[in-house]
C-alpha positions in Angstrom: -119.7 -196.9 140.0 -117.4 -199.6 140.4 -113.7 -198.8 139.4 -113.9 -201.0 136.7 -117.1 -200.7 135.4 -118.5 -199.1 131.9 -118.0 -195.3 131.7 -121.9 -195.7 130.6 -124.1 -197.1 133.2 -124.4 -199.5 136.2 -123.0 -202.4 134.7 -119.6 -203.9 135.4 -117.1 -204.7 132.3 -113.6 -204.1 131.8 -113.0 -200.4 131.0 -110.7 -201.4 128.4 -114.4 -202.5 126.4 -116.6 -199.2 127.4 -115.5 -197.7 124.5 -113.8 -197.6 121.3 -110.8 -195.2 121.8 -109.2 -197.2 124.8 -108.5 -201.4 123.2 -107.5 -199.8 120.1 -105.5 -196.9 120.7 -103.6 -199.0 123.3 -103.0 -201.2 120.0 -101.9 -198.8 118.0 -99.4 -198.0 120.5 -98.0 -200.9 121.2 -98.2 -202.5 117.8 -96.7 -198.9 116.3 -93.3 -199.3 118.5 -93.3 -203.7 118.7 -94.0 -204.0 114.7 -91.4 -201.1 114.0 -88.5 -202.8 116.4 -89.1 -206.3 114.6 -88.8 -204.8 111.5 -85.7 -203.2 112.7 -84.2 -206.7 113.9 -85.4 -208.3 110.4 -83.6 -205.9 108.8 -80.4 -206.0 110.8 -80.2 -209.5 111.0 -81.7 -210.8 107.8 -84.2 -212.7 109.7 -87.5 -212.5 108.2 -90.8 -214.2 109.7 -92.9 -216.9 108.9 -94.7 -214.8 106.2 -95.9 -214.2 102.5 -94.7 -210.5 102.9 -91.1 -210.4 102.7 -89.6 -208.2 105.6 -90.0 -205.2 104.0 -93.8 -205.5 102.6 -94.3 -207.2 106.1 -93.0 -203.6 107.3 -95.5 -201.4 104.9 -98.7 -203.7 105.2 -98.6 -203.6 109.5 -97.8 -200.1 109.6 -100.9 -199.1 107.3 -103.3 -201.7 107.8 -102.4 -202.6 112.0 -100.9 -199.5 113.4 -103.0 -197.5 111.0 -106.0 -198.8 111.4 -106.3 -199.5 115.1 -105.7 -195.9 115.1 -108.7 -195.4 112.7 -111.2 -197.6 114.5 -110.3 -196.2 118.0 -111.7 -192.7 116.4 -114.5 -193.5 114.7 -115.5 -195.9 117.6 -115.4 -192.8 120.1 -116.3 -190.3 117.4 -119.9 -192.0 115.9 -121.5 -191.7 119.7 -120.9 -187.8 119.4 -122.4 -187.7 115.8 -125.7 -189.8 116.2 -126.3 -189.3 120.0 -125.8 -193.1 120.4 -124.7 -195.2 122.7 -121.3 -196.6 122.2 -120.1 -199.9 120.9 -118.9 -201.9 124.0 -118.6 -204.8 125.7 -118.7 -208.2 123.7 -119.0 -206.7 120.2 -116.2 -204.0 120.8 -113.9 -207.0 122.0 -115.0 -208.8 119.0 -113.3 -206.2 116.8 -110.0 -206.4 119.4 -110.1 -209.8 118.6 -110.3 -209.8 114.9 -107.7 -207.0 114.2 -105.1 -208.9 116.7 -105.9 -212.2 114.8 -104.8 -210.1 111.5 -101.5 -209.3 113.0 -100.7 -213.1 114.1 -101.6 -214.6 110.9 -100.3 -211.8 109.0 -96.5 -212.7 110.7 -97.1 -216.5 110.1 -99.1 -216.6 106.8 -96.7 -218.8 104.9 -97.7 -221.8 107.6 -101.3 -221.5 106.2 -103.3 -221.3 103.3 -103.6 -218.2 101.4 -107.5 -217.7 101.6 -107.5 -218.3 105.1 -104.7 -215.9 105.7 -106.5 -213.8 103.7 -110.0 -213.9 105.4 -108.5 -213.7 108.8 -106.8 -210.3 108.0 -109.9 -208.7 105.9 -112.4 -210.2 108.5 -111.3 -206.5 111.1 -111.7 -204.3 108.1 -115.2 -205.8 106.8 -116.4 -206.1 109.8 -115.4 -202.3 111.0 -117.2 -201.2 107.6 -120.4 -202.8 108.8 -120.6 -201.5 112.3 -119.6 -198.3 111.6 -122.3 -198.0 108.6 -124.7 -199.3 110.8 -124.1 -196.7 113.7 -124.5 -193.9 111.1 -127.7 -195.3 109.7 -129.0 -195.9 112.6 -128.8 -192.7 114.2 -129.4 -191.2 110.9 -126.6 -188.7 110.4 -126.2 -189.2 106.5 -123.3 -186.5 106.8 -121.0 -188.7 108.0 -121.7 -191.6 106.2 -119.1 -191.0 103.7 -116.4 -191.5 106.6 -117.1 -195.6 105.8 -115.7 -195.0 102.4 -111.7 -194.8 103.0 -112.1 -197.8 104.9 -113.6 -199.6 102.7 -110.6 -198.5 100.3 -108.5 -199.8 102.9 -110.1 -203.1 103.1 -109.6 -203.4 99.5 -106.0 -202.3 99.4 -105.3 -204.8 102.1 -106.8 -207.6 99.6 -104.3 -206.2 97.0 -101.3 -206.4 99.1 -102.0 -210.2 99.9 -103.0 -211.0 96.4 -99.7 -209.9 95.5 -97.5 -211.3 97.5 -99.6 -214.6 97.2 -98.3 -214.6 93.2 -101.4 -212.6 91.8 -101.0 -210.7 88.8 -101.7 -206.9 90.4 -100.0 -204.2 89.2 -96.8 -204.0 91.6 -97.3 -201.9 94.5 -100.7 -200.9 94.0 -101.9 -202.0 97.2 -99.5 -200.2 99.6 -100.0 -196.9 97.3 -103.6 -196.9 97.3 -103.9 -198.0 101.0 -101.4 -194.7 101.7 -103.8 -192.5 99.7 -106.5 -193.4 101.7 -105.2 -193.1 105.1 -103.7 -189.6 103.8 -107.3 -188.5 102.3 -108.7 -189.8 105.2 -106.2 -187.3 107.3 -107.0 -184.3 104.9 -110.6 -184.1 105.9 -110.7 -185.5 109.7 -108.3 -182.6 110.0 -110.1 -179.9 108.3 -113.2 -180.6 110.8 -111.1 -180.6 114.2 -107.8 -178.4 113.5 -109.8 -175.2 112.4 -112.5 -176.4 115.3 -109.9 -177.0 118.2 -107.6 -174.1 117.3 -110.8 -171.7 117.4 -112.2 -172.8 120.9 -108.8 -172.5 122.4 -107.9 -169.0 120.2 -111.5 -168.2 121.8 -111.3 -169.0 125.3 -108.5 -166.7 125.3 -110.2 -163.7 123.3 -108.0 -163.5 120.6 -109.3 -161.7 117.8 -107.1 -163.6 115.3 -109.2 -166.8 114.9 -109.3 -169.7 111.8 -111.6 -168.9 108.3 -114.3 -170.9 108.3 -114.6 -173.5 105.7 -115.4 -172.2 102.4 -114.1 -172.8 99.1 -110.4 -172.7 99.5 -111.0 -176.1 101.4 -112.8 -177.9 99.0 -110.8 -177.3 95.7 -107.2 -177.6 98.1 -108.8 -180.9 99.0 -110.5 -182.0 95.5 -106.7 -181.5 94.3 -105.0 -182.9 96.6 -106.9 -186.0 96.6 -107.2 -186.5 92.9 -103.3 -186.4 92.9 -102.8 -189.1 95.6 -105.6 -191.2 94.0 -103.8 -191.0 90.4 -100.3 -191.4 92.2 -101.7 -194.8 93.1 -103.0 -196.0 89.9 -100.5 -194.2 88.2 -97.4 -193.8 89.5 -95.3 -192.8 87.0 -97.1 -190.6 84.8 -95.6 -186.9 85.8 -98.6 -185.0 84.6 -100.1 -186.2 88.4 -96.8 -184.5 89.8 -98.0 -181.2 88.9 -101.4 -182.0 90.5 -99.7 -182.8 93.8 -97.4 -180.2 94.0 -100.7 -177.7 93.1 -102.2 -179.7 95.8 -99.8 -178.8 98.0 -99.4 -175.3 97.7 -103.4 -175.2 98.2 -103.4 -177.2 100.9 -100.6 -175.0 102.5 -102.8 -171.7 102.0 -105.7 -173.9 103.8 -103.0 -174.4 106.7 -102.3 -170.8 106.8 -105.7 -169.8 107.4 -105.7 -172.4 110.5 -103.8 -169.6 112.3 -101.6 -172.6 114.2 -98.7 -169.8 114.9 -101.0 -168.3 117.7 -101.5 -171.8 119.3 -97.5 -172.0 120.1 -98.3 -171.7 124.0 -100.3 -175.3 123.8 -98.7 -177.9 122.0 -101.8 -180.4 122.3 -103.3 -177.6 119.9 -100.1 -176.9 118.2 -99.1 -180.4 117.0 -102.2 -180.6 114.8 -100.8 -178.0 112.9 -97.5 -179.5 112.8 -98.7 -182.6 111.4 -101.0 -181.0 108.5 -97.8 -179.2 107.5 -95.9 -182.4 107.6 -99.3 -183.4 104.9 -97.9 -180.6 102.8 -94.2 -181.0 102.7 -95.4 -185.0 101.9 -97.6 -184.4 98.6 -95.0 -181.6 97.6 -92.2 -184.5 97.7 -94.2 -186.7 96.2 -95.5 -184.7 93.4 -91.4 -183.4 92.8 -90.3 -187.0 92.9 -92.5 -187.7 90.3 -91.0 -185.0 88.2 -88.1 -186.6 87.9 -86.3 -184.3 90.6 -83.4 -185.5 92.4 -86.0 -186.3 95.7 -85.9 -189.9 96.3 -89.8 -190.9 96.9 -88.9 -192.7 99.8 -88.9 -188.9 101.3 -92.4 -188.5 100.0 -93.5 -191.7 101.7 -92.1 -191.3 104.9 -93.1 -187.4 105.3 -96.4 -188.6 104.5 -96.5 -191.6 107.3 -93.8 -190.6 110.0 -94.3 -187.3 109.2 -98.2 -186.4 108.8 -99.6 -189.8 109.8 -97.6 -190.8 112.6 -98.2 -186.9 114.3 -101.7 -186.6 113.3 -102.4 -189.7 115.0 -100.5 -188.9 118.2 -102.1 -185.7 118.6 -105.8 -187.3 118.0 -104.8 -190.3 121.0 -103.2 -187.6 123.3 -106.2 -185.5 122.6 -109.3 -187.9 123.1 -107.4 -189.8 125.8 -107.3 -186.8 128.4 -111.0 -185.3 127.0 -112.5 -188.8 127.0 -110.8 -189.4 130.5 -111.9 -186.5 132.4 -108.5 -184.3 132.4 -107.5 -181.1 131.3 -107.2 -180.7 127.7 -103.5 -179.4 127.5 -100.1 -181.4 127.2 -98.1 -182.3 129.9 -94.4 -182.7 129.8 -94.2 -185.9 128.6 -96.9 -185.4 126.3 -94.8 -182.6 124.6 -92.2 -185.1 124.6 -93.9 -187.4 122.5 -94.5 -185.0 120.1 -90.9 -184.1 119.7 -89.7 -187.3 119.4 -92.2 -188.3 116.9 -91.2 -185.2 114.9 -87.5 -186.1 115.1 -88.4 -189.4 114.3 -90.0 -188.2 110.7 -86.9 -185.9 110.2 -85.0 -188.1 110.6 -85.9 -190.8 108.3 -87.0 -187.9 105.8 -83.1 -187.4 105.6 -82.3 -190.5 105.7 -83.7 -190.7 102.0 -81.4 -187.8 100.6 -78.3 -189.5 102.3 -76.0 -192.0 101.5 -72.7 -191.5 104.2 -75.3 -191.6 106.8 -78.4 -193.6 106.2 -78.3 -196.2 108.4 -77.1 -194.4 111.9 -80.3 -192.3 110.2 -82.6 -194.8 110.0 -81.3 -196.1 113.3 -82.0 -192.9 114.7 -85.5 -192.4 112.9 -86.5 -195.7 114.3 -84.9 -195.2 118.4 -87.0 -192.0 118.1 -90.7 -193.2 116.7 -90.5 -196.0 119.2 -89.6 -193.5 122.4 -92.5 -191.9 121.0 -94.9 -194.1 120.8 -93.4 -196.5 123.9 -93.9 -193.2 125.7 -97.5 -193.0 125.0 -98.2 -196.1 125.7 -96.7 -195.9 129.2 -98.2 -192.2 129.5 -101.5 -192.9 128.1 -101.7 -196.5 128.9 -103.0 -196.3 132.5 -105.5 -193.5 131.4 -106.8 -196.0 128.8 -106.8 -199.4 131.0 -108.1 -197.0 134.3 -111.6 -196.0 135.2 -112.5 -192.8 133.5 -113.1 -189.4 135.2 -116.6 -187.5 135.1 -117.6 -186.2 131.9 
């Protein structure tokens, strides 16, 4: 096969379009590190971009709905082939979606120059678009199971519509967007990672005959989950009502005993297993914050939010590129040095800015710091990762 031909087949394309996980999680990537350091510059300079969002919203909305969702269409992309025995989406329409996500993050940065609707249509044309390919894939190959995986994108879409409505003058209740857009990429996290952390951690647990493998999913899971998720969703729509604080710090704890079970202390000698743990209990820590900051608890929510996206979303989605990168390239499915790397600095990075919310002294050489650190980590995948994802693929 040609060098640079499809990882399916005879024919010759660009690898970067044979499938789904390599356009966009080379986007996530770079966006992750280029939309973070402009923000950074923004908000040491006072500069702010051509935009609706001011430099702060600007910061929130391409973190969750460009970063985020690269990261989301890269694994549903490369994960649908292995649920309906399909072939992948490739070629022209997978470069179709490239296209319409990178045309959300240009007229997303000069919005202000154009009308609302059309800023508007531009951005929501990656998400709608997404929605229907992906729900077509599952019909198609039948596997109603995992139809339900369209639904927090569609909540995405629709949070994305809030966010520019908002800053476009709409009457929306302030912040609604950003909150319910979080609670859908955390939701999302809570069940994506109750199928592969229990499932990785037991093949490798396995392999090496330990007897001390992960309890199968059972009850525990679903009420820790029905919780948990019925706290962020009423967090979103209700944000200061502290009855929903108690739900999320119950949510928490339950969600804690479901990490327990995982048995992630006996991966410690593979941190490509490991970090998926780290970054469910870095879910846990989040919704307890949250749910304490609604309490009216000295934590600042801003230490919620950021253990929640640094902290769980950010590592989660670093483990899943490391991950599907080497298994999807043909290497050995454990972490290198500077894949462990990675994952430190992206847990420094959430630590980091976590304490940066309880600070005052300090904040900004903290949020300097935060920021110096998520960037290494994800500029580092990017170099690490990139070649593997713009390369031909090995044989598997």
């Amino acid at each position: 096969m040609n060098t640079i031909g499809a990882d399916i087949g005879g024919d010759s394309m660009p690898t970067l379009l044979t499938q789904g996980f390599r356009p966009f999680f080379f986007a996530a990537g770079f966006w992750s590190a280029a939309a973070l350091a402009f923000w950074i510059i923004m908000f040491a300079t006072g500069i702010a971009a051509p935009s609706r969002f001011d430099p702060l919203t600007w910061h929130i909305h391409e973190m969750l709905f460009g970063f985020v969702m690269a990261a989301i269409a890269g694994f549903l992309l490369t994960a649908i082939p292995n649920w309906t025995q399909r072939l992948p989406v490739r070629g022209g329409p997978l470069a179709l979606l490239a296209g319409l996500w990178l045309l959300g993050r240009i007229v997303c940065l000069v919005s202000a120059e154009l009308p609302a609707w059309l800023a508007i249509a531009a951005d929501l044309s990656f998400p709608v678009v997404l929605v229907g390919v992906v729900a077509r894939e599952i019909v198609a190959g039948r596997n109603w199971r995992n139809l339900p995986m369209v639904a927090p994108v569609i909540v995405l879409g629709f949070a994305n519509l809030l966010m520019h409505l908002e800053s476009a003058g709409v009457a929306v209740p302030s912040g609604l967007g950003w909150r319910l857009g979080l609670a859908a990429v955390v939701v999302l996290v809570s069940v994506v990672a109750g199928r592969i952390v229990p499932s990785f951690t037991r093949n490798w647990l396995a392999k090496r005959q330990s007897p001390d493998l992960p309890a199968p999913h059972g009850l525990i899971d679903r009420v820790a989950l029905g919780v948990l998720h019925a706290g962020l969703f009423g967090w979103a729509f209700f944000p200061s009502v502290e009855a929903i604080g108690g739900l999320l710090l119950l949510g928490a704890a339950l969600n804690l005993w479901r990490l327990l079970r995982w048995r992630g202390g006996a991966t410690a000698a593979e941190p490509l297993v490991l970090i998926l743990h780290v970054g469910y209990a870095w879910l846990v820590l989040g919704a307890a914050l949250l749910g304490a900051a609604m309490l009216d608890t000295p934590v600042p929510q801003s230490a919620a939010i950021h253990a929640l996206t640094a902290g769980a979303i950010g590592t989660m989605i670093l483990a899943v590129m490391t991950r599907a990168t080497r298994g999807h390239t043909g290497r050995d499915l454990t972490a290198d040095r500077v894949t462990s790397l990675i994952y430190v600095l992206v847990s420094l990075a959430a630590a980091t800015r976590v304490a940066a919310a309880f600070s005052t002294d300090m904040i900004m050489p903290l949020l300097i710091a935060s920021a110096c650190f998520w960037i290494a980590a994800f500029g580092g995948f990017l170099l690490h990762y990139g070649p593997m994802l713009l390369g031909s693929r090995g044989a598997r």
